[in-house]
N, C-alpha and C positions, 0 to 999 in steps of 0.2 A: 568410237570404238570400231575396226576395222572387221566386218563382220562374215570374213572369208578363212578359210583356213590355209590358203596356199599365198606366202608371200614371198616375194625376191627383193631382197637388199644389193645395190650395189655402191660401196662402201672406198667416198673418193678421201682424200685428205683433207676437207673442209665440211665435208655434207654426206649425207643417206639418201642416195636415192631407194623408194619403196616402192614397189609393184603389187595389184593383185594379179596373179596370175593366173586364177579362173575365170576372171572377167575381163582379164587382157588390159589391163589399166594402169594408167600410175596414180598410187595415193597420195605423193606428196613427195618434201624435199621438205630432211630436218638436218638441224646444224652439226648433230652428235648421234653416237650408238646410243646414248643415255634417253636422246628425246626420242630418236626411234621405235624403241622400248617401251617407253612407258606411255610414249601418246596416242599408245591404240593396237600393240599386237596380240591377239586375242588368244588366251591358253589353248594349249595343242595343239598350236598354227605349227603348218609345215613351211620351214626358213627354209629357202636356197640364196645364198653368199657369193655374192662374185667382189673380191678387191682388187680395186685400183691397181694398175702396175706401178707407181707409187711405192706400192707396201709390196712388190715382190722383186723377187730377182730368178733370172734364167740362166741355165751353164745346160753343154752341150759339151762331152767329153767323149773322148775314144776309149772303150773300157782296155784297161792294162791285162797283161799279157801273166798267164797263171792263175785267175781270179778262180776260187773253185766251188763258191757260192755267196748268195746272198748277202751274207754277213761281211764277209770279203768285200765284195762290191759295194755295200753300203760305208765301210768304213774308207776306200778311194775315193767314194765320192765325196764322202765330206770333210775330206783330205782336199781336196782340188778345190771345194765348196769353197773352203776355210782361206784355200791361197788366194782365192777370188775377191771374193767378196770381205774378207774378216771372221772374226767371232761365229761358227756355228750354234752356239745358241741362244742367236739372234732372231733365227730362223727356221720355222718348221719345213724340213722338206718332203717332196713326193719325185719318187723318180719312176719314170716311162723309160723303160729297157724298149729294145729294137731287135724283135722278135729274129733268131737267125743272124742279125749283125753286133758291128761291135760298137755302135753308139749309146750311150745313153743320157735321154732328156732329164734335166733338175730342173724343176721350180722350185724357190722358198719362198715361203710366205711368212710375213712378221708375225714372232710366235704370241707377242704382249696382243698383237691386236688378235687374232685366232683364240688366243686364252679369252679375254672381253668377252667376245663373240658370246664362244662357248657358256661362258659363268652368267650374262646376262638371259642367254637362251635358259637353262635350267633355272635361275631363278624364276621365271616367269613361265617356266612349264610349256615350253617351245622347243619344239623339236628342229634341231638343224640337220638338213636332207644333206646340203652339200656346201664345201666352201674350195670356192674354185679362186685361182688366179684369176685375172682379165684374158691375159692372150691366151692361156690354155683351154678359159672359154668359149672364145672366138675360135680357134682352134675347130674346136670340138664342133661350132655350131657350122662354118664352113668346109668340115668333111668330106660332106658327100663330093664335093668340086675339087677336092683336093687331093683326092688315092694315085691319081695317076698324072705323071707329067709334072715339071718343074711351077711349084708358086710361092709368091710370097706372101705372107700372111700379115698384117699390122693389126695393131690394137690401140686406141690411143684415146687418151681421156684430160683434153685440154691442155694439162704442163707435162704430160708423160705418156711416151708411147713405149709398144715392144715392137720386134722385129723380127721374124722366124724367115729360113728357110726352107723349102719342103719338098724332099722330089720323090717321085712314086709312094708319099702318105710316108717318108721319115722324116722327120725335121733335123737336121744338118746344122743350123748354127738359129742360135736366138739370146736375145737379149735384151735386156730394159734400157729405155733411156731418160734422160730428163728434156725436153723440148725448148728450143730456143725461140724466142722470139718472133714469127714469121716463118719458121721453120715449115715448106711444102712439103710434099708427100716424095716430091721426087728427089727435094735435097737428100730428104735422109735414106733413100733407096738409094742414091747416087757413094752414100759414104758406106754404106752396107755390103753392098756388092762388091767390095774391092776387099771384104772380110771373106767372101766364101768364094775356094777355087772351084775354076770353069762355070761361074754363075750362068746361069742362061739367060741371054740379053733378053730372051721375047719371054719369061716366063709370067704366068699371070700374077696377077695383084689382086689380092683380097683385105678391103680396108674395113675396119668397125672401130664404133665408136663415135669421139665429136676429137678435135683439137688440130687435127692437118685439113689443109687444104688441098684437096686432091688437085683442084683447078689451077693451082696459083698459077704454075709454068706447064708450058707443053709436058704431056706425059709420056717420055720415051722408052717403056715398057712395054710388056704384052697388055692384052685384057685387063680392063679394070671394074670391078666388084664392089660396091659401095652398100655399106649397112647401117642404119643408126642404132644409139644406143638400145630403143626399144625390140629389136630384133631378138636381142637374145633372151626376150625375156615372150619373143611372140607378142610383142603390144605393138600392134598398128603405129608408127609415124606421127601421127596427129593425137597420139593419147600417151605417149612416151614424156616424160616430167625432165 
């Protein structure tokens, strides 16, 4: 029985990774939400969720012209959601308005796994703090380096990365993708860039995660920023599962 009250789930398409996050640790790596659950989260444990880019998707739209509230804006976006991607309610989303501009950030997150989530946390008397996308967590955990000046941001988790980019702390275009074979860090900046006008050739690069190979080929970017997975959870490198 895990005898912490602060855990982090990061929730890939095969497996659970679990952290205690008071003691900076990983607990283990189970096959399912089911065996994460039951093999040890101890009632009134405080869950934070981070899912795989796997299970989410990214859109980045120029908000339309007459919008005159919220409700407005919620129903364009999942209007554009809908032409993207499919079926909205597929998908739970969260939208990041662009305070003063006219962009606004969508993530969805798959709503069958978020429901899970949720129905296993209450049955077990676990409180969920937060359930974040992957890149919008990396995002968030690379901030402070990221408010001013053009970066790119990656997230990637073995078969799936995302891709944002970001210039004076707005993110501009992002995206999920499914990862090729051998696929380096630079191939897929190299087909990224040619998505967002006037990219800035030196802008820096912010990578987390496992699954790219920063090294493979020369990097011909600006700055490069490497994290592993247990960053985001504050667990030291050599204690990360």
């Amino acid at each position: 029985m895990w005898s912490k009250h602060r855990i982090g789930f990061f929730v890939a398409p095969d497996v659970v990774h679990a952290y205690d996050l008071r003691l900076r640790t990983a607990l283990g790596v189970y096959p399912t939400l089911e065996a994460a659950f039951t093999l040890g989260l101890r009632s009134r444990a405080r869950l934070e969720v981070v899912l795989s880019d796997a299970h989410c998707r990214y859109l980045v739209l120029t908000r339309p012209e007459g919008i005159r509230n919220r409700t407005e804006l919620m129903a364009a976006v999942r209007s554009r959601f809908r032409a993207t991607f499919g079926d909205t309610d597929r998908w739970q989303l969260q939208l990041g308005s662009s305070p003063g501009g006219d962009r606004d950030f969508v993530a969805g997150a798959e709503s069958a796994l978020v429901t899970e989530i949720e129905a296993r946390a209450t049955a077990g008397r676990v409180r969920v703090a937060s359930i974040r996308p992957q890149w919008v967590a990396w995002a968030r955990h690379f901030q402070p380096g990221t408010r001013r000046g053009n970066h790119w941001i990656v997230s990637a988790d073995r078969t799936w990365a995302s891709v944002g980019y970001v210039s004076d702390g707005l993110c501009l275009q992002a995206r999920a993708l499914r990862l090729d074979s051998g696929t380096s860090l630079e191939d897929l900046l190299a087909r990224e860039r040619a998505l967002v006008s006037n990219a800035d050739p030196a802008a820096e690069v912010w990578l987390g995660g496992l699954g790219l190979d920063a090294m493979a080929t020369p990097f011909g970017g600006g700055r490069l920023t490497v994290a592993g997975p247990g960053a985001l959870w504050d667990v030291p490198e050599g204690a990360a599962a």
